[in-house]
C-alpha positions, 0 to 999 in steps of 0.5 A: 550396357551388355549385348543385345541379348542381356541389354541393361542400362543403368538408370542414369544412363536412361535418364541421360537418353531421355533428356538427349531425345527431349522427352518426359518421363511420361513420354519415354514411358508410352514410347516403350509401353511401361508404366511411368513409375517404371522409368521413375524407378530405372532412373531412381536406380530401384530398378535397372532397364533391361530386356525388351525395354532396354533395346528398345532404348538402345535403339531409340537412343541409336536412331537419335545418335544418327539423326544428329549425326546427319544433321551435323553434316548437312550444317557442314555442307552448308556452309561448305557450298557457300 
């Protein structure tokens, strides 16, 4: 991916931040107001996600990243306090 301003992101990394976040096609599909063959065709590689629709995803993909983060360290305090 590039900077915020040319955000692209090649379809296997779409399809990586799919799976990551537990969604469908489907569902990252109306999560980013798409057509399900758009995100068919980033993660076929015919097309690659870009402009408002890749940070979208990259923003998706963050808030995923620092959930996970958080819940990570919450497990360790856990078992720190007992």
């Amino acid at each position: 991916m590039t900077d915020a301003g040319t955000a692209k992101i090649s379809g296997p990394e779409v399809a990586r931040i799919r799976k990551a976040l537990g969604l469908f096609q489907r569902e990252l599909a109306e999560r980013l107001g798409v057509k399900v063959e758009t995100v068919v065709a980033w993660e076929s590689g015919r097309n690659r996600c870009r402009g408002p629709a890749a940070r979208m995803l990259a923003e998706l993909a963050r808030e995923h990243q620092a959930a996970e983060l958080a819940h990570a360290r919450r497990i360790v305090a856990d078992a720190d306090a007992s």
